[in-house]
C-alpha positions as CSV (number, residue, x, y, z in Angstrom):
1,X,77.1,-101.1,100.8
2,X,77.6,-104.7,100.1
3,X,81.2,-104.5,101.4
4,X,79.8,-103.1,104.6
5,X,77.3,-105.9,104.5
6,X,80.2,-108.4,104.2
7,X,82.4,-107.0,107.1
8,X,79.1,-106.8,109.6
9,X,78.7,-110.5,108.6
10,X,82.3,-111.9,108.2
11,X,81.9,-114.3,111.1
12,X,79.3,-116.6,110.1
13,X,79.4,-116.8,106.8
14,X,83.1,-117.6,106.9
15,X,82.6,-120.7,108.9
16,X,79.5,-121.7,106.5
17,X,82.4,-121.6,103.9
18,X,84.0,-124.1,105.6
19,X,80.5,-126.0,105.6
20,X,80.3,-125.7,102.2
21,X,83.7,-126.1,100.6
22,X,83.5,-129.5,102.9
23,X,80.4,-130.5,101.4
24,X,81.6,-130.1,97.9
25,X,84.7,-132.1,98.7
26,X,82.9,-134.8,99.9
27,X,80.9,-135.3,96.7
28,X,83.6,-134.5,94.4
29,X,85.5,-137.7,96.2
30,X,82.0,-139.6,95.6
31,X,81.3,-138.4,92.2
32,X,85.2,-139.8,91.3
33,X,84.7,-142.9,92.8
34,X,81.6,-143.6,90.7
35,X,82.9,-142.5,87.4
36,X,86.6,-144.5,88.2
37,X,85.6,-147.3,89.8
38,X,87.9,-149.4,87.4
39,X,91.0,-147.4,86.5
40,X,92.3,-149.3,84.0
41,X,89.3,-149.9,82.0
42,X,90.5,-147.3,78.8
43,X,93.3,-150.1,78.6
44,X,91.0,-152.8,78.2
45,X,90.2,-153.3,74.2
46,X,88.6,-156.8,72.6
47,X,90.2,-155.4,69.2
48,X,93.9,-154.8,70.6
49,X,96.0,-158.1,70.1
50,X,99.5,-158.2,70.6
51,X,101.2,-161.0,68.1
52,X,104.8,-161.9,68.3
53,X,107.0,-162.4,65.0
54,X,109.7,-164.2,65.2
55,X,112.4,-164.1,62.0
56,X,112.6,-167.9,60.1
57,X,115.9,-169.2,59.7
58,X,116.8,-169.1,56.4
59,X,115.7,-172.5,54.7
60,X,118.0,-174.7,52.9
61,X,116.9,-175.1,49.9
62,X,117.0,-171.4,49.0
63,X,120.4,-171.0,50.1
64,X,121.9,-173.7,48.4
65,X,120.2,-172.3,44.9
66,X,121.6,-168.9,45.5
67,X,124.9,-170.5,46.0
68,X,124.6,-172.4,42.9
69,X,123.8,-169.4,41.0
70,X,126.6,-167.7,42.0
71,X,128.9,-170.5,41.0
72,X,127.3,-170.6,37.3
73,X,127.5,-167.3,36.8
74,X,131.3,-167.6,37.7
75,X,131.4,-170.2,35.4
76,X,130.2,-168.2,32.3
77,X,132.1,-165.5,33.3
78,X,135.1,-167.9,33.4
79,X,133.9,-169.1,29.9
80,X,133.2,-166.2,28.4
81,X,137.0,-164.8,29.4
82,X,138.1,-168.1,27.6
83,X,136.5,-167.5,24.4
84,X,138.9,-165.0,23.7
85,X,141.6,-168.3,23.8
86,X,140.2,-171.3,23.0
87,X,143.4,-172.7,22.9
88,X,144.4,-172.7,26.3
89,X,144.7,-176.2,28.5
90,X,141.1,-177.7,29.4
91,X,142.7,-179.6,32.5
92,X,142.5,-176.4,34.0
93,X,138.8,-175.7,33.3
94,X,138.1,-179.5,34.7
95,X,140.1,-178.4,37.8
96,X,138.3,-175.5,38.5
97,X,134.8,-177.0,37.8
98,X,136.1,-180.1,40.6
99,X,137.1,-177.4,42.9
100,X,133.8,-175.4,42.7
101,X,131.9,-178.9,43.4
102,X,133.7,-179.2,46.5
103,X,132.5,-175.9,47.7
104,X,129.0,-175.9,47.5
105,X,129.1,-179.3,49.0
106,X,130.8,-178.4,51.8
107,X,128.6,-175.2,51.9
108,X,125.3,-177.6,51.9
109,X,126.5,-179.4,54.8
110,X,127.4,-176.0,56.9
111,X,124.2,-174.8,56.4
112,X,122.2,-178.0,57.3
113,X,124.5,-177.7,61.1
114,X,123.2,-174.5,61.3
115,X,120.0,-175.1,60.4
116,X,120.0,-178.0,63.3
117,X,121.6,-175.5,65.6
118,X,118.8,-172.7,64.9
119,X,115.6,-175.6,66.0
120,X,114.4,-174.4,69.3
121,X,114.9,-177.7,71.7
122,X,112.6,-175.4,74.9
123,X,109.5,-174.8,74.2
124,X,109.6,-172.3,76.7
125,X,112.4,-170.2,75.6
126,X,110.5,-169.0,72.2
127,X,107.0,-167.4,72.8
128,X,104.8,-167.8,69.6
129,X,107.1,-170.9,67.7
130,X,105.7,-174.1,67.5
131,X,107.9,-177.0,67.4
132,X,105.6,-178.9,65.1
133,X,104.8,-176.4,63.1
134,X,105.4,-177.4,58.8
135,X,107.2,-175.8,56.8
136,X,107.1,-174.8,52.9
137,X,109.1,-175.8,50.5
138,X,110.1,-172.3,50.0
139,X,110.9,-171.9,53.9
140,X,108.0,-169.5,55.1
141,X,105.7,-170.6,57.9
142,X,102.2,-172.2,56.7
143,X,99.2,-169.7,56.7
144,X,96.4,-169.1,55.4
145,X,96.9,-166.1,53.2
146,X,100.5,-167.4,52.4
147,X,101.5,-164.1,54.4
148,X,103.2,-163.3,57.8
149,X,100.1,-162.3,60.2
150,X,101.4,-158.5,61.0
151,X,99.3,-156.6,63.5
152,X,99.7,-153.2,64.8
153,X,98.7,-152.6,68.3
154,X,96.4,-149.6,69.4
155,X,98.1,-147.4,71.8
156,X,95.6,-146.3,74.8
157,X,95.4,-142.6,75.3
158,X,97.4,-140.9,77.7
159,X,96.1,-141.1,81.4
160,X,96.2,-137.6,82.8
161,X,94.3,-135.9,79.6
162,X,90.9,-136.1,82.3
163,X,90.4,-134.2,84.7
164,X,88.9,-136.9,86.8
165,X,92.5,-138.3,87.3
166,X,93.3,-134.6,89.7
167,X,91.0,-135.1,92.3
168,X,93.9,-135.6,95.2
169,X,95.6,-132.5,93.9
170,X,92.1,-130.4,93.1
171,X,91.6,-131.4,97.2
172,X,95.4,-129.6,97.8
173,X,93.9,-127.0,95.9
174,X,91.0,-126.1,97.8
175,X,92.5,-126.5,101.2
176,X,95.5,-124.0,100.3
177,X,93.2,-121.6,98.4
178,X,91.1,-121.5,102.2
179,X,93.7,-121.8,104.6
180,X,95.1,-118.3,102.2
181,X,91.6,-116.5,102.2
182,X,90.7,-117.4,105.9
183,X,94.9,-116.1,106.8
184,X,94.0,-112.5,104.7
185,X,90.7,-112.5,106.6
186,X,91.7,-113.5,110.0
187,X,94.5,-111.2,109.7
188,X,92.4,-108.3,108.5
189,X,90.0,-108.7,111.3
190,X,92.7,-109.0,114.1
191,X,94.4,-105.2,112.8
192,X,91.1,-103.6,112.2
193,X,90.1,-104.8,116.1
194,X,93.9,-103.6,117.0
195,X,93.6,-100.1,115.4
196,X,90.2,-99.8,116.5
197,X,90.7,-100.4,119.6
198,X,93.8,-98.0,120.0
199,X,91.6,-94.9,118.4
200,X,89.0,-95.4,120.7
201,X,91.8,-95.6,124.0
202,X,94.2,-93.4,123.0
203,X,92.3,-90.0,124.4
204,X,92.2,-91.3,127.7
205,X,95.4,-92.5,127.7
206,X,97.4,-89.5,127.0
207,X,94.9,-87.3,129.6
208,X,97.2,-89.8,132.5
209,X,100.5,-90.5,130.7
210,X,102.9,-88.2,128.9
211,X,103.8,-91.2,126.6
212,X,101.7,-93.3,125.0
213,X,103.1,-95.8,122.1
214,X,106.7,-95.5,122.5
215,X,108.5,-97.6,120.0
216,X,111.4,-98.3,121.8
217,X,113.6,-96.6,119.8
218,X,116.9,-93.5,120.7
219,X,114.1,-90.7,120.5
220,X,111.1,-91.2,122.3
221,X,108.2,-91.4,120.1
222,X,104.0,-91.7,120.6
223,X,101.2,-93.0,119.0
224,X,102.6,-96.1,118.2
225,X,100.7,-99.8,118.5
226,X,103.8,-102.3,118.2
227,X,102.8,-105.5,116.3
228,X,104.1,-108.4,118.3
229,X,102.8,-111.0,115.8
230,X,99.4,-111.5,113.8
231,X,97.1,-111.6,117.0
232,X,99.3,-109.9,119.7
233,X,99.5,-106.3,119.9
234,X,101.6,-104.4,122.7
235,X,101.3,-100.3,123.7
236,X,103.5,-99.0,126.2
237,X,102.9,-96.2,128.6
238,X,104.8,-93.8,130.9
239,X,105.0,-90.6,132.7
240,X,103.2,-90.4,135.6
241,X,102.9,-90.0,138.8
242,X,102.8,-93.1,141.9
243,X,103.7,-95.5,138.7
244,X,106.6,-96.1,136.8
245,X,105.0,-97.6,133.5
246,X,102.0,-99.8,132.2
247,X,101.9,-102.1,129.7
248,X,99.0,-103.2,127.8
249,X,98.7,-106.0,125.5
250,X,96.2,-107.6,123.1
251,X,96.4,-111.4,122.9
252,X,93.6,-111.7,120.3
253,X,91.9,-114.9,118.8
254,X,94.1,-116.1,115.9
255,X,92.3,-116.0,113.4
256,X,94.8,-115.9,110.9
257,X,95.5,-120.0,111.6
258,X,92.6,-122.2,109.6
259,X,93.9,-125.0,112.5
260,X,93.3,-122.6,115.2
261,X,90.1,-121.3,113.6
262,X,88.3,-124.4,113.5
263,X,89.6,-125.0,117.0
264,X,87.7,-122.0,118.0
265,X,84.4,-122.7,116.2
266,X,84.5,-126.1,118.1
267,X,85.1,-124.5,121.4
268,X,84.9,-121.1,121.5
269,X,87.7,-118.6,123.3
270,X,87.5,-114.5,124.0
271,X,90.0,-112.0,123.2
272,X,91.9,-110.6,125.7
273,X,93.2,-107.9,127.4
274,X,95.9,-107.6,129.8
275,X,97.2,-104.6,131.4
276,X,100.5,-104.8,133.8
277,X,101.4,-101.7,135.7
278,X,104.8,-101.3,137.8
279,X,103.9,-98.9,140.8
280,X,106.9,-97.0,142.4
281,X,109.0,-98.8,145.6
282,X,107.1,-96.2,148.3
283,X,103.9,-96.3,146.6
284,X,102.3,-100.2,147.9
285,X,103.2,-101.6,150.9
286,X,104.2,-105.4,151.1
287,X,101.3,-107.8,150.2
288,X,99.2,-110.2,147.3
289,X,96.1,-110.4,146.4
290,X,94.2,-112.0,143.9
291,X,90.8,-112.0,142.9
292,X,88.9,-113.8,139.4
293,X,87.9,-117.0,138.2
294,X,88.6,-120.7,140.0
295,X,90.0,-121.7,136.7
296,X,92.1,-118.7,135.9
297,X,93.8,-118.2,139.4
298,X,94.6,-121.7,139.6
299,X,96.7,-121.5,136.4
300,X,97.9,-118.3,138.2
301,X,99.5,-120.5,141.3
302,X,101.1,-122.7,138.9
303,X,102.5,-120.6,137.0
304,X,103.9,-117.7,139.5
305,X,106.1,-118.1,142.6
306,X,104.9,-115.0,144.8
307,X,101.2,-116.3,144.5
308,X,102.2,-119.9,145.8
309,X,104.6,-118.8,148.2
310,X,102.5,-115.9,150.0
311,X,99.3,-117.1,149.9
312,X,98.4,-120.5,151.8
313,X,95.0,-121.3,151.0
314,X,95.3,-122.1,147.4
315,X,91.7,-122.9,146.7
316,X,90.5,-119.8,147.4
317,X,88.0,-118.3,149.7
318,X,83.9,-116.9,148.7
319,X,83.4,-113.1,149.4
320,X,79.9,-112.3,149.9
321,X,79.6,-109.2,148.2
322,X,81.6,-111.1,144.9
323,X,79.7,-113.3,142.0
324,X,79.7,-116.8,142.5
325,X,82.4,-117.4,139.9
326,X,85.3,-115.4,141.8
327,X,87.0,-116.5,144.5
328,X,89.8,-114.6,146.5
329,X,93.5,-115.9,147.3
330,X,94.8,-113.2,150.1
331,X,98.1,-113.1,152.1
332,X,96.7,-110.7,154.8
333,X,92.7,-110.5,155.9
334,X,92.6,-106.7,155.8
335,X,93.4,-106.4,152.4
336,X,90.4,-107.8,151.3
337,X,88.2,-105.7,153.0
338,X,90.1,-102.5,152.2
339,X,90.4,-103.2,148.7
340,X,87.1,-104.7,147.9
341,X,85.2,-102.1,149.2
342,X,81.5,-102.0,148.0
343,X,82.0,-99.7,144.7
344,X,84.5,-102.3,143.7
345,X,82.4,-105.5,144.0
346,X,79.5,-103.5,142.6
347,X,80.9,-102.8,139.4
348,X,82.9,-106.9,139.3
349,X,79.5,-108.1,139.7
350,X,78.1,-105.4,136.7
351,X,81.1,-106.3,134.6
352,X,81.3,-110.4,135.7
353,X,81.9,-111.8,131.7
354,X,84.4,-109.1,130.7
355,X,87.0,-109.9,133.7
356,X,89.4,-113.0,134.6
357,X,91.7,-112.1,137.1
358,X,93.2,-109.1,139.1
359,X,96.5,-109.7,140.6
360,X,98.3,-107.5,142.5
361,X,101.3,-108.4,144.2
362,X,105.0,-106.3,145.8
363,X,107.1,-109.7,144.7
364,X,106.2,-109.7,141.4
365,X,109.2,-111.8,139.3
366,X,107.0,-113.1,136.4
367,X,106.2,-116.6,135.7
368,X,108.4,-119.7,136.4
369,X,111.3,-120.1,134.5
370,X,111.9,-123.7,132.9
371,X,114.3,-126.0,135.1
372,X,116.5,-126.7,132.5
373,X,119.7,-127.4,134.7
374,X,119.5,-128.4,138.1
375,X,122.9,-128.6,139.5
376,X,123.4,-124.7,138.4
377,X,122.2,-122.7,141.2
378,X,118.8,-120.6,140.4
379,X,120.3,-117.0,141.2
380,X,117.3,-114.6,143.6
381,X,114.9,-113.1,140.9
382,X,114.2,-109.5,140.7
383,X,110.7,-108.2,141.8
384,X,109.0,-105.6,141.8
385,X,105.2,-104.3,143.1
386,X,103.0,-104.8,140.0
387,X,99.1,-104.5,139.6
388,X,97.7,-107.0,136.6
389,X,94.9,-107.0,135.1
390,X,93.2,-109.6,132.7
391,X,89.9,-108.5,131.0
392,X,88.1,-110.5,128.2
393,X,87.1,-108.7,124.7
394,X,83.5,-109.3,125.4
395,X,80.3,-107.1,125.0
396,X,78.4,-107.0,128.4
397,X,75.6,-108.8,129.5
398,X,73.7,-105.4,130.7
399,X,73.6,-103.5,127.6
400,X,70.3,-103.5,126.6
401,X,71.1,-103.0,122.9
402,X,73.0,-106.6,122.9
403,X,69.7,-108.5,124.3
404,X,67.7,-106.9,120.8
405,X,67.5,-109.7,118.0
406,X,68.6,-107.1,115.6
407,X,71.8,-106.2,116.9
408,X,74.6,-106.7,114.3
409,X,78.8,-107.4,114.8
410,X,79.7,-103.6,114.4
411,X,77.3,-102.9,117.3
412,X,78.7,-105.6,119.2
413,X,82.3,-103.8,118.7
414,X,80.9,-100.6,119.3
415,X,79.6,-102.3,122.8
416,X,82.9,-103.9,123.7
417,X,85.0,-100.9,122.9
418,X,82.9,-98.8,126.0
419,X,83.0,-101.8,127.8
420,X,86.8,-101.7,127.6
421,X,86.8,-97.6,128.0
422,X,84.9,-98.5,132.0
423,X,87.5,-101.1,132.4
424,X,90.0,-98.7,132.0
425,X,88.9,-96.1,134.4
426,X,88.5,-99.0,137.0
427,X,92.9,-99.7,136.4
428,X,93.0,-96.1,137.3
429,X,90.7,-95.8,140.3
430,X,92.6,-99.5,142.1
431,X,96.0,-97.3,141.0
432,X,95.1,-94.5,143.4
433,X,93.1,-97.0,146.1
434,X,95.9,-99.4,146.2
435,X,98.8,-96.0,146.5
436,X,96.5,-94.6,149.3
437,X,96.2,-97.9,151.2
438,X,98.7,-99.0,154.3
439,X,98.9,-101.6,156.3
440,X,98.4,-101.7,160.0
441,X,101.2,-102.5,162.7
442,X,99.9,-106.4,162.8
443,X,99.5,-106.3,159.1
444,X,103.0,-104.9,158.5
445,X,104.5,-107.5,161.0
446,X,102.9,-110.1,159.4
447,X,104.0,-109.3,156.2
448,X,108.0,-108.7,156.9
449,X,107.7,-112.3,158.5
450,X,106.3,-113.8,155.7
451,X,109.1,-112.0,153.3
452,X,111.6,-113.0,155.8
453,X,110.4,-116.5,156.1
454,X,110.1,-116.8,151.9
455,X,113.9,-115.0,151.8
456,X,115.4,-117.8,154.6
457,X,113.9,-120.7,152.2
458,X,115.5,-119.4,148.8
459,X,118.8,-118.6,150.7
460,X,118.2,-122.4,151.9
461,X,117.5,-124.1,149.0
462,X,120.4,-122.0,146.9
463,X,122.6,-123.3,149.2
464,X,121.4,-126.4,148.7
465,X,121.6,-126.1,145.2
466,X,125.6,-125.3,145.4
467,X,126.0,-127.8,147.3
468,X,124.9,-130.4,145.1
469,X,126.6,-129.3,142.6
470,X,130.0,-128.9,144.1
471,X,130.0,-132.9,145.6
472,X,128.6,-133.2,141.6
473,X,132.1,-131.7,140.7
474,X,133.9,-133.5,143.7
475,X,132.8,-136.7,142.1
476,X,133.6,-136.2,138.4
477,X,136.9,-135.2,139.6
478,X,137.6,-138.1,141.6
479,X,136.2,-140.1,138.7
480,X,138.8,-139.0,136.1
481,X,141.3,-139.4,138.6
482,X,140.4,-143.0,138.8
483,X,139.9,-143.3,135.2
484,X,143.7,-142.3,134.1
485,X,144.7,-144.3,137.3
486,X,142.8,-147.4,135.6
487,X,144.2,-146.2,132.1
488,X,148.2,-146.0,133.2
489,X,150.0,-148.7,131.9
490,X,153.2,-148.3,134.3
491,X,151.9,-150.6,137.5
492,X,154.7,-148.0,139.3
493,X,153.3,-144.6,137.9
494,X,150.3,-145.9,139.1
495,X,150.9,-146.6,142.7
496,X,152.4,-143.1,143.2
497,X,149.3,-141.1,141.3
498,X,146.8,-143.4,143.9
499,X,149.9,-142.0,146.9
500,X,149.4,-138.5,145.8
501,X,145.9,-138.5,145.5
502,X,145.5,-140.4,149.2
503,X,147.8,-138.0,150.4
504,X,145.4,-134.8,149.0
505,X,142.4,-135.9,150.4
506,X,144.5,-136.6,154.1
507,X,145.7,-133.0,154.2
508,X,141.8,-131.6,153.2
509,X,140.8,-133.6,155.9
510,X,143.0,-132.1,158.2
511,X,142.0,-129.1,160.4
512,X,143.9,-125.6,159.5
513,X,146.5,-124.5,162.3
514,X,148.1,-121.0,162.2
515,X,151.9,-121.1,163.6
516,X,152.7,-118.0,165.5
517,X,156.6,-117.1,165.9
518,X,157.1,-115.8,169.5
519,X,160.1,-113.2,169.3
């Protein structure tokens, strides 16, 4: 029951979502900003001090008495080695004892160089050492305590242990986590319209077809809804009589795209239907028609050839018996009156939001293809007499069951799944009007002048179109002519490529004779 309960109200409550999950963004970013207003106040600490210890140089003094040391205590080593013969020479002890004096002297004044050498002349170079700064007579720096001031610094705690650090990548988060549900949703909702749909069709089209569905593969096949994409759906039909195939697609809303979505909740568009059926050659005679909406048939002349080229009054014309929204484009008056016969304009006007165009037309070639090179001549396109239809996914504005307050979505689907059903009885009953319908003699003369008139034009302008491009080719070649004329060293090669070239163009120029041998 609740799942029910959260299909009926999917809509709604999926764009308060948005609402929501917006709302909590925007005071998750303010809550952030008041709590971190100074990042790098966890670095700040009154207690932490950084000192700098810079080494002494060794003093003087204590160098020379370690020296001296060591000399003595080669000097009672010496002695104590001579004890075992007093007699030897005591010139030699003098000499030695002279030649260790020499030594520490010269040690003393090494030391007092290097000492000099050691005392910083820039203040700037040593960070903490003051020039000025006494010394004791054991060579440590003066203090207090009589001890080196050694302070350990406090390391700060690393920065990304909070959570309040994440809030750029929490906002990543969110948006992926919606743009994924709203893409299962949307997607849901488009194949569950799709499917439905197609259940609710599919009796009625297999009472007037012998194929309904075909996949397109070696074996024919039925019952098959080919998925296009995530919002377009396509069903192919055939076997019949006075037609030779229909083709229905479903461009539905995409509602898989969060982009799109919110797009559509700002201005609001219908899904649609559009149903193309190819009659046979013998089956229409030669004229267009169109009748719908000012907005849609002008998109209509832009974007198809036979519309433009057939029909001259391109803003349209009023019918009287037609809701103020549609307008008419014709090619020939009588058309219009034999098509739009009352029945027909009865049930347009009953049925005014769930239609956008009809368009039926013998020189059908699709829309305009892209002029993407213009000196390659557009070969004739191929036509063929087509009947479109373009109906919106809409429930209608009679059913007395939509104008209730308590109406939900799945009677709203119910609603525009009959609508449809009518909709497609109508394709079936302009199928037979339009196969029973002929032309009269000033109709039919009318109408091979205008196709004669349109065929003269594109025989014209594809002329036209070789032309250009063959002076197009004329010129490049004459171009690169000049080009390895300019390029040839040779001022005598030269002169006789320019000859041959002069004497080309002469004999083009030149009309063709025939010479007949009389015997």
């Amino acid at each position: 029951m609740f799942l029910s309960f959260l299909r009926s109200q999917l809509d709604i409550p999926l764009y308060c979502l948005w609402l929501v999950v917006t709302l909590l963004l925007c005071n998750l970013n303010s809550v952030c900003k008041a709590e971190i207003d100074n990042e790098f106040a966890e670095f700040e600490d009154p207690d932490d001090s950084f000192t700098i210890d810079i080494s002494e140089p060794v003093p003087v003094q204590s160098i020379r008495q370690q020296k001296s040391e060591n000399v003595d205590k080669n000097i009672s080593d010496s002695n104590a080695y001579d004890d075992s013969g007093v007699n030897q020479d005591n010139s030699a002890m003098h000499a030695s004892k002279s030649l260790s004096a020499n030594k520490i002297v010269s040690t003393d004044s090494e030391l007092e160089v290097e000492l000099e050498d050691l005392k910083p002349d820039d203040d700037e170079e040593f960070e903490g050492l003051s020039p000025h700064q006494p010394v004791s007579s054991n060579g440590d720096k003066a203090n207090k305590g009589g001890k080196r001031n050694l302070i350990i610094a406090k390391v700060p705690h690393h920065l990304t242990r909070s959570w309040d650090n994440f809030h750029l990548e929490i906002l990543f988060i969110l948006a992926l986590l919606v743009y994924m549900l709203n893409f299962a949703i949307g997607r849901s909702k488009n194949t569950q319209l799709a499917n439905t749909w197609f259940a609710a069709h599919q009796p009625l089209l297999e009472a007037n077809f012998a194929v309904v569905g075909d996949d397109g593969q070696a074996e024919p096949g039925t019952g098959t809804l080919m998925k296009e994409s995530e919002h377009l759906y396509s069903l192919w039909c055939t076997g019949t009589v006075h037609c030779d195939a229909m083709l229905i697609e479903l461009r539905l809303v995409r509602r898989q795209c969060l982009f799109f979505a919110i797009a559509h909740w700002i201005r609001p568009i219908h899904d649609s239907i559009v149903v193309k059926v190819i009659m046979d050659d013998n089956e229409m005679d030669g004229w267009v028609m169109s009748v719908g909406r000012k907005r849609c048939l002008q998109a209509l002349v832009k974007d198809h050839q036979d519309l433009a080229v057939y029909c001259p009054d391109k803003r349209g014309q009023r019918f009287q018996h037609l809701p103020e929204s549609f307008i008419v484009l014709n090619e020939i008056p009588e058309v219009v009156l034999a098509i739009l016969n009352p029945p027909v304009c009865k049930f347009l006007c009953e049925h005014e939001d769930s239609i956008d165009y009809l368009f039926f037309s013998d020189q059908y070639s699709g829309p305009k293809p892209p002029q993407e090179d213009t000196n390659v001549p557009a070969k004739p396109p191929v036509t063929q007499k087509a009947l479109i239809f373009s109906f919106r996914y809409v429930p209608t504005t009679k059913s007395k069951s939509s104008s209730t307050p308590t109406a939900n979505d799945e009677t709203i689907s119910q609603q525009n799944i009959e609508s449809s059903t009518a909709l497609f009885h109508f394709i079936f009953y302009i199928i037979e009007k339009v196969r029973r319908f002929r032309l009269s003699k000033e109709g039919k003369s009318k109408s091979e002048k205008n196709r004669q008139r349109a065929h003269d034009s594109r025989i014209k302008s594809m002329h036209s179109q070789r032309q250009e491009a063959a002076q197009n080719r004329r010129g490049e070649r004459m171009r690169a002519v000049k080009e390895r004329i300019m390029a040839e060293d040779d001022p005598e090669k030269a002169r006789k490529l320019e000859e041959k070239e002069q004497r080309k163009e002469k004999a083009k120029k030149m009309p063709k004779m025939k010479m007949l041998k009389m015997k």
